[in-house]
C-alpha angles and dihedrals in degrees: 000000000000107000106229094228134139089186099074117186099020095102132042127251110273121175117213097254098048082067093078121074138148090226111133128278092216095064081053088064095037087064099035081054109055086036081059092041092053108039132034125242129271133196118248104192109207112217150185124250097179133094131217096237089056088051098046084054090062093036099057087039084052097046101051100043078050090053094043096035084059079243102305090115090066095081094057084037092061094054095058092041092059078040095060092049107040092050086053096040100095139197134180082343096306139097147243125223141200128222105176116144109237081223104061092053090042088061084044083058090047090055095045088051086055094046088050098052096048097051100040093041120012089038091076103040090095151322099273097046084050100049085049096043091047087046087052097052102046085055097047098037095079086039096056093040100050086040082053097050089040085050093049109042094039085061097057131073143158128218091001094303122111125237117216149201107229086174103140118232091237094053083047090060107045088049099043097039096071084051097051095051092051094061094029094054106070098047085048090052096043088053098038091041105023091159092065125072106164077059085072106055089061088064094060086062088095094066096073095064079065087112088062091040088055109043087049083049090059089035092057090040095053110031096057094052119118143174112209102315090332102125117205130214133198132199105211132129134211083250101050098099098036099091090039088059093040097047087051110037089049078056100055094030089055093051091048084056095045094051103036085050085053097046088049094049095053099047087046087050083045093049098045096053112090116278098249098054080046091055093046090044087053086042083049112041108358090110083064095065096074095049092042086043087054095044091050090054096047088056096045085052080046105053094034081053086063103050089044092050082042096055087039089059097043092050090044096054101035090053095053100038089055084053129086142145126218105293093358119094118188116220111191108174097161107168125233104213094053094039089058102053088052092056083045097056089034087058097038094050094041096056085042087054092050082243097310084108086060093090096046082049101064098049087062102055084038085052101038091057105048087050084065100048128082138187110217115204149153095235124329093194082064101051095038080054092050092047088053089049097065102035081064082049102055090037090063108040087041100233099148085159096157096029099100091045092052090046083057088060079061103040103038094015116099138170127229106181116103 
């Protein structure tokens, strides 16, 4: 494997396999430690190498061989695309890689079709087929997602050493689980009770413990990462995202009500003048209505765009504030004002482009957050030595402990994201 570094000669050599060791993670943190006690921290920047214009290139090329593959190219388009990225995505002057088999996503892609179909076509055939479908899928929703974040993270690495994904199956399901139910529900209770429909709306309840889900979700995700054998740990709760919904959705729900009692009040005061002045109101000013309509609407998107880049940024820096490795602290401080009129332009310029901005567009916001995030360290040379270290260690006393579990992430593990 060819390491993606500009610093050549500042690490030493590590093979694939020699990142993987059974040496324990407390001797990690030991060193990690007395490195931090002895010397002060210092700040490591991650950045982005790419450009928008070399991107566009893979994506149109993507795009095209997707479109005229039926779809079957996207797997292999995908791979590129995280290549790309990872190769540009920089930190301390090196680069990150990724190593993920276009086959095993494309048969990620065959099992998302199925699951598709079956919920979109076979769900609703009858009772029985529902109740076993939503049992299946219960059951296959943490798999899949444990196998996703195992697939992804094995396949990247950074100066030649694997990250990983320790999260356990059992944690998966009883974090996943909740999530599948909620968007499960509603689709079970239309099919087991189809004449009522204020059934239905009870089923839509669990929805509202979305704040909890999530946050576990981000709990499981970023306390099982880990580099090497760095372990990470996150100090998250089930209730760190709850005032950050509720702030947010009172907002938008307030406005909706303002402007939907607004919109009711001028078409009653229309509707109660006599029918002549009505008629010469709608002669004067009716071909108002569509621009104004339209103007109304762009603001709503406008303002539901906010709340929504606003939740984002909380949820991004909180995650990954909440996030470090031994010796290694993570400092994500991405601004929301900023972060919103980018959202703003990308989404300007790519409905002006007719979507051939997209991909320019996705190097910005890549780009705009690594730039606000840092790695604080006393010194990363030293712990990536340390992790070297180990990985020759455990080459040469043979001791590949974790080596044929992490082949399973390849070999069991997909990815369904497109």
């Amino acid at each position: 494997m060819q390491i993606q570094t500009e610093a050549t000669g500042m690490w030493p050599t590590a093979s694939d396999t020699q990142a993987v060791t059974t040496i324990p993670d407390h001797h990690s943190a030991a060193v990690a430690n007395t490195v931090a006690a002895t010397e002060q921290q210092t700040e490591y920047n991650l950045s982005f190498t790419g450009t928008g214009k070399e991107y566009f290139r893979i994506w149109i090329v993507n795009l095209c061989l997707s479109l005229a593959t039926l779809g079957i190219y996207s797997a292999w388009a995908k791979v590129r695309r995280l290549s790309y990225f990872d190769r540009n995505t920089q930190l301390n002057g090196a680069a990150f890689n990724f190593h993920g088999d276009p086959k095993i996503i494309f048969r990620g892609r065959v099992i998302a079709v199925i699951l598709l179909f079956c919920y979109h076509y076979l769900f609703s055939l009858s009772k029985t087929v529902a109740l076993s479908l939503f049992f299946i899928f219960l059951l296959g929703i943490p798999w899949i997602m444990r196998s996703a974040l195992r697939f992804r993270l094995r396949n990247t690495s950074y100066l030649g050493l694997r990250f990983q994904f320790h999260g356990a199956l059992s944690d998966a399901f009883k974090t996943y689980t909740p999530l599948g139910m909620m968007v499960l529900l509603p689709a079970l209770v239309g099919v087991l009770i189809p004449h009522r429909p204020t059934t239905l709306l009870y089923a839509f309840i669990p929805y509202l413990s979305w704040p909890w889900l999530h946050a576990r979700m981000r709990m499981y995700q970023h306390k099982e990462l880990a580099f090497a054998q760095l372990r990470s740990s996150c100090s998250l709760t089930k209730g760190s995202f709850f005032l950050s919904y509720f702030i947010i959705g009172l907002s938008l729900l307030v406005f909706a009500m303002l402007v939907g009692m607004g919109a009711a009040v001028f078409f009653a005061s229309l509707k109660n003048q006599a029918m002549s002045n009505y008629q010469i109101f709608m002669e004067t000013y009716g071909w108002l209505l569509v621009p104004v309509g339209f103007a109304v609407a762009v603001l709503a998107y406008a303002i539901l765009l906010s709340g929504s880049t606003l939740l984002q940024v909380k949820i991004w820096n909180k995650s990954w504030n909440a996030t470090s490795f031994p010796g290694v602290t993570i400092d994500s401080h991405l601004p929301y004002k900023a972060y919103y009129f980018l959202q703003m332009k990308n989404l300007f310029l790519t409905l002006l482009t007719l979507g051939l901005y997209r991909p320019f567009a996705v190097v910005n916001v890549y780009r705009f957050r690594l730039q606000h995030v840092t790695l604080k360290a006393a010194g990363l040379e030293q712990i990536l030595a340390s992790q070297y270290a180990q990985a020759a260690l455990a080459g040469k006393s043979g001791q590949v402990g974790q080596a044929s579990g992490e082949s399973s992430a390849d070999l069991f593990g997909f990815d369904l994201s497109w």
